[in-house]
Structure formats: C-alpha cells, structure tokens
C-alpha positions in Angstrom: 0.0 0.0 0.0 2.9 2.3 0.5 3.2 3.0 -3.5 -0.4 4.0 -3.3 -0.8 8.3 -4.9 -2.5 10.0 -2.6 -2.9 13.7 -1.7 -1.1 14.4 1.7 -1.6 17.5 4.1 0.2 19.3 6.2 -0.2 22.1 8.6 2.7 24.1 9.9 3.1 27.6 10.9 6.3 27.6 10.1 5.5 28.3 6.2 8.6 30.2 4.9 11.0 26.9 6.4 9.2 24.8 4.3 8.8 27.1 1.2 12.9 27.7 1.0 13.5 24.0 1.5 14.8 22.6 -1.8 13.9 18.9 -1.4 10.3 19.9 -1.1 10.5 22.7 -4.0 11.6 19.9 -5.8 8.3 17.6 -5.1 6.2 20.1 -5.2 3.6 21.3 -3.4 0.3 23.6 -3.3 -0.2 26.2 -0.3 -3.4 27.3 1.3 -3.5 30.1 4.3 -5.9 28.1 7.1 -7.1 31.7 7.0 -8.3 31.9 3.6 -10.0 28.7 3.9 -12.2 29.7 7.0 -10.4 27.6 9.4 -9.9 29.2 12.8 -5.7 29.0 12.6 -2.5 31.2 11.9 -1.0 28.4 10.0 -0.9 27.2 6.4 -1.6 24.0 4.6 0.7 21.9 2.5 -0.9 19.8 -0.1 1.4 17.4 -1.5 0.3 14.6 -3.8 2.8 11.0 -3.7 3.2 7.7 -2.1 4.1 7.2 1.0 7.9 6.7 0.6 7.7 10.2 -1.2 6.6 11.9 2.0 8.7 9.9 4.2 11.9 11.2 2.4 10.9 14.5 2.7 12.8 15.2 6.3 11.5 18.8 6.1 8.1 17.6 6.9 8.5 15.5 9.9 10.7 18.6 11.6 8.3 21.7 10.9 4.6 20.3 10.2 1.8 18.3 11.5 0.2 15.4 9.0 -3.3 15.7 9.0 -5.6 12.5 8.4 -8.9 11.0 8.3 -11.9 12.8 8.3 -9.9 16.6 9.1 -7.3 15.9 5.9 -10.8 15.0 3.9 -12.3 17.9 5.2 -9.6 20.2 3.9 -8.9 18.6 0.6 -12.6 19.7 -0.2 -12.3 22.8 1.3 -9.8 23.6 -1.3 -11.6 21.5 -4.3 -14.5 24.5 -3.5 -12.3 27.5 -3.7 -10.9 25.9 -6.9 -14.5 25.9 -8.4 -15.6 29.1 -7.2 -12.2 30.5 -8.8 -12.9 29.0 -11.7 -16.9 30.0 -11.7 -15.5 33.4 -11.1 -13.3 33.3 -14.6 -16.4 32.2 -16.7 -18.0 34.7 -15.3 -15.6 37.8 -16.9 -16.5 35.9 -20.1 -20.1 35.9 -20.4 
C-alpha cells in the first residue's frame, strides 16, 4: 500500500521553512493560508500529492509540520476542491 498516490496534508506555521526547503520545492507542493480557507488558525496548509515513501523522504516535513488524516485531511482537501471551483466560476464569469 505504500506505493499508493495520494494527496497528503500538512499544517505548519512555520511556512517560509518549508517554502525555502529545496527537497520539497523539488516535489512540489500547493499552499493554502488556514485563514483563507475559513479555518480558525495562523498556520498554512501543505498539499502534496505521492506515495508514502515520497513523503517519508521528505525530512522537512517531519521537523516543521503536523500530518493531518482522516476525516480533518478529507475535510480540507474539499475545502480547497471549492475555492478551486468558485475561482474558476469566477473566470467564466468575466467571459459571459
């Protein structure tokens, strides 16, 4: 199950460590302010999307952020998914 793709998230409020970290820069990774996203937090979200043995490599991770599972990670995944859309309702929008 490890080689399994799978979106992984992180919380950290210790953003600009993990934004300079090259390892990570090198995976690469999508950022979301808990802020922006309605969550009651000063902290920002890491989405990062590989197996597990990805993540695990990633030392960065395991020093400066919190994995978030279950129902919270599947929470916040959607969370995003509806900005996304409501961006993207927002474009069509200046076409019409």
């Amino acid at each position: 199950m490890s080689n399994e793709i799978k979106k992984w998230v992180f919380y950290t409020e210790k953003r600009n460590v993990l934004m300079n970290d090259e390892d990570l820069k090198r995976k690469g990774f999508r950022v979301e302010s808990a802020e922006t996203m309605g969550i009651n937090k000063k902290g920002t979200f890491f989405i990062l999307t590989g197996t597990k043995e990805d993540i695990d490599k990633l030392k960065i991770l395991k020093e400066n952020a919190e994995l978030i599972e279950g129902e919270e990670a599947k929470k916040i995944l959607e969370k995003i998914k509806e900005l996304d859309e409501s961006v993207v309702s927002g474009v069509g929008g200046l076409f019409d």
